[in-house]
C-alpha positions in Angstrom: 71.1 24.9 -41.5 67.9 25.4 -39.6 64.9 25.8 -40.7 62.0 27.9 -38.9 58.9 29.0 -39.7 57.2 32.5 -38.3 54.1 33.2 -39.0 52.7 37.0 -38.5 56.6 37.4 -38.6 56.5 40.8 -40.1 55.5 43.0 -37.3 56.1 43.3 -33.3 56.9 40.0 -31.4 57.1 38.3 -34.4 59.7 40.6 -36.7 61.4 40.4 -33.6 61.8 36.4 -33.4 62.0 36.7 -37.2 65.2 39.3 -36.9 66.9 37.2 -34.4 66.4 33.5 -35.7 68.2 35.4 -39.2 71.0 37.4 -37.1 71.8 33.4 -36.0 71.6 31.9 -39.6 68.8 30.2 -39.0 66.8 29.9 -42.8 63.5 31.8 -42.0 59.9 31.7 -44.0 57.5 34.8 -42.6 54.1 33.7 -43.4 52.1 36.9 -42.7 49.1 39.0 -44.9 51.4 41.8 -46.0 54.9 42.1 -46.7 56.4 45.1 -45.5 59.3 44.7 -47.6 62.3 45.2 -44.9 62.6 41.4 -44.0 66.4 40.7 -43.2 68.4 39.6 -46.0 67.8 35.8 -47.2 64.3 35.3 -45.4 61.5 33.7 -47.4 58.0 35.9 -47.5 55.2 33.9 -48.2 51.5 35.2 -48.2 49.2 33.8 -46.0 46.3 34.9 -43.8 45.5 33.3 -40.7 41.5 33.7 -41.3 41.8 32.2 -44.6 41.8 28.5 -43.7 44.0 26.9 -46.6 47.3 26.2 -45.6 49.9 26.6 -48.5 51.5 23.4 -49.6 55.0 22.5 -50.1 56.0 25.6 -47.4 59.1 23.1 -46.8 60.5 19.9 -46.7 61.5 19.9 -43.0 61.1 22.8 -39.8 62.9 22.7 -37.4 60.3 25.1 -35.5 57.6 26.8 -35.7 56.1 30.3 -34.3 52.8 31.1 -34.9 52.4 34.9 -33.6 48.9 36.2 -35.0 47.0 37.3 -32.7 43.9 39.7 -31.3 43.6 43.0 -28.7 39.6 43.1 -29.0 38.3 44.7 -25.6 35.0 45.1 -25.2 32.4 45.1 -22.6 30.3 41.8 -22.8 27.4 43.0 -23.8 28.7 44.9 -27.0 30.8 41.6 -28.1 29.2 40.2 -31.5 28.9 37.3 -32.9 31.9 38.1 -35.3 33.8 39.5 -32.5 34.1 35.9 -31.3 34.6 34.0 -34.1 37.0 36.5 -35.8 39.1 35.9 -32.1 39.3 32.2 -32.8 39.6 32.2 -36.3 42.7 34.4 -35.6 44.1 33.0 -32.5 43.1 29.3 -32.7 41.9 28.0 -35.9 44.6 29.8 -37.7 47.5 27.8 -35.3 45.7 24.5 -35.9 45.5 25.1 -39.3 49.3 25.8 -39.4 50.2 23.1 -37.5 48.0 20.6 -39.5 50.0 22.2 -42.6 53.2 21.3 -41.3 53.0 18.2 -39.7 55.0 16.2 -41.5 57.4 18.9 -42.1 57.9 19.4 -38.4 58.2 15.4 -37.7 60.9 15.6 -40.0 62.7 18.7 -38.0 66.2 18.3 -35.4 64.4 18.5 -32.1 61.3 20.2 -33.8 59.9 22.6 -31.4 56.3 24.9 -31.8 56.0 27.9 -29.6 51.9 29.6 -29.7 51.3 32.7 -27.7 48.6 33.4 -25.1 48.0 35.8 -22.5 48.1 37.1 -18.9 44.4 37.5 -18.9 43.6 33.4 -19.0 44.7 33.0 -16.1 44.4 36.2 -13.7 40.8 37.2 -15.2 40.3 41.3 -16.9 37.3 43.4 -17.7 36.8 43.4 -21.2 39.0 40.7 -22.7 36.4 37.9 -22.7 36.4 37.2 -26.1 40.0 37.2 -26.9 40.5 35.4 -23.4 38.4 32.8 -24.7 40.3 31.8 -27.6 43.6 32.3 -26.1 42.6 29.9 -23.0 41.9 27.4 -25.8 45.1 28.1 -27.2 46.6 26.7 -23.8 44.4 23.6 -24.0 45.6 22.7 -27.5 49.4 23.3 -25.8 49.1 20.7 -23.6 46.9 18.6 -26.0 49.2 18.3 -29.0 52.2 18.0 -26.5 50.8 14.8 -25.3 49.9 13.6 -28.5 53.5 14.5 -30.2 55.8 13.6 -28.0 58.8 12.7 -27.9 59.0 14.0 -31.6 57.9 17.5 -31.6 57.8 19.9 -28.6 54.7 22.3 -27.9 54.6 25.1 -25.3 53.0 28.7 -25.0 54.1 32.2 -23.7 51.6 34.4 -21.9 53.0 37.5 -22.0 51.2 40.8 -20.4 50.7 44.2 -22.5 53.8 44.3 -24.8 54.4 47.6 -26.7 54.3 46.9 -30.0 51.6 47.5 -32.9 48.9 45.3 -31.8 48.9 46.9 -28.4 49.4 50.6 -29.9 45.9 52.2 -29.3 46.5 51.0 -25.3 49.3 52.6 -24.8 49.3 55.2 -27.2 50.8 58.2 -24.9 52.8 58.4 -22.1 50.2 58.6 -20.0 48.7 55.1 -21.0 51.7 53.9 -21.0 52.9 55.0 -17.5 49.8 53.3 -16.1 50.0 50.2 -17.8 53.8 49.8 -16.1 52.4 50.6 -12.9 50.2 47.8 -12.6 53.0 45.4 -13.2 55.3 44.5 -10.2 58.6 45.2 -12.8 56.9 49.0 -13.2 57.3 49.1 -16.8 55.5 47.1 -19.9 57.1 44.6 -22.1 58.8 44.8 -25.1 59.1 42.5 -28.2 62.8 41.7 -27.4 61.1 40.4 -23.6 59.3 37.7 -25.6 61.3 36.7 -28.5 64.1 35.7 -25.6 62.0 33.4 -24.4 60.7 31.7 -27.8 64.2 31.3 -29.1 64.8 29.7 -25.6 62.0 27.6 -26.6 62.9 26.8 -30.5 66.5 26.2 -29.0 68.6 23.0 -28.0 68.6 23.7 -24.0 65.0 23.8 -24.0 64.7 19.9 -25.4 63.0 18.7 -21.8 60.7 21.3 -22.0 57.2 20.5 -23.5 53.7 21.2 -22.6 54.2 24.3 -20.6 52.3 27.8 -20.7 54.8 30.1 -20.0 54.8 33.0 -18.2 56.4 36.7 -19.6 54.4 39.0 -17.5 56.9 41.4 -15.4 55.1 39.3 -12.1 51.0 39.6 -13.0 50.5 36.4 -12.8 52.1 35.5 -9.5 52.5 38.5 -7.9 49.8 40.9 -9.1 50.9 44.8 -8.7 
């Protein structure tokens, strides 16, 4: 049986992944902050928080693949970014995935065709008002793709999704009527936003076996921002 690892799997994008790896019989470990105490039946729950720094020990003996989902919505003008804006951004999005993947390195190694999926976002590449700080650490996020793809392979596979706005928690006070919402679709060439199910397709393309020549990539799920705009 197969064993992957989702961390921030209790909410959006990542309950999503984590309720479709267990409808496969895949053995699944959430790592998140809170346990919201519907997990399928048979997933693992263990507490952990991104920020925190520690990774557990003894998570497991082997992964198969890895998911690391946390991640940050903080839009702000420049000027009224912080300090702590910043660094909470890459603790979150980048220290937290490094962190994880240091954890379980020689768990992964140890994996069938080990594969590690991070998450950016459309904004690295096409350039918004307001998202420089989580842009930032999610453009990092792209450089330490590539980076430990090179350095891991052939063993274990690396590659990112950059999805655009998604409707799920994180994104909830963007589109949080119909209004917002409606306007968000319309500047996407597909005319709607994304949805959780959008991008978990595409990771468990990416944890699965016809993805295996597949490594390095940052992966576009965007309804056409990024190469057609709107």
């Amino acid at each position: 049986m197969a064993t992957y690892i989702v961390i921030g799997g209790t909410k959006g994008i990542g309950r999503e992944i984590t309720d479709q790896l267990s409808r496969d019989g895949s053995q699944v470990i959430v790592m998140a902050r809170n346990n919201p105490g519907d997990l399928p039946s048979g997933v693992k729950f263990i507490h952990w928080d991104a920020e925190s720094g520690e990774f557990p020990e003894n998570v497991a003996d082997s992964v198969d693949g890895l998911v690391y989902c946390p991640g940050t919505i903080n839009l702000k003008p420049f000027g009224r970014l912080r300090n702590e804006d910043f660094t909470s951004d890459w603790n979150i999005n980048v220290m937290g995935a490094v962190h994880a993947v240091q954890g379980l390195e020689k768990a992964l190694k140890k994996g069938n065709n080990p594969s590690v999926v991070f998450f950016s976002t459309v904004a690295v590449q096409n350039g918004m008002p307001y998202h420089a700080s989580v842009a930032a650490a999610k453009g990092a996020i792209e450089g330490l793709t590539r980076s430990l793809a090179a350095e891991y392979s052939p063993v274990v596979r690396f590659n990112c999704i950059a999805p655009s706005i998604t409707d799920t928690p994180l994104a909830g006070r963007i589109l949080s009527n119909d209004d917002r919402k409606q306007a968000s679709a319309d500047r996407h060439p597909m005319k709607r936003v994304g949805n959780a199910s959008d991008i978990a397709d595409m990771s468990m393309f990416l944890l699965g076996d016809k993805s295996t020549w597949i490594t390095g990539q940052v992966i576009h799920v965007d309804g056409g921002m990024s190469a057609i705009g709107s």
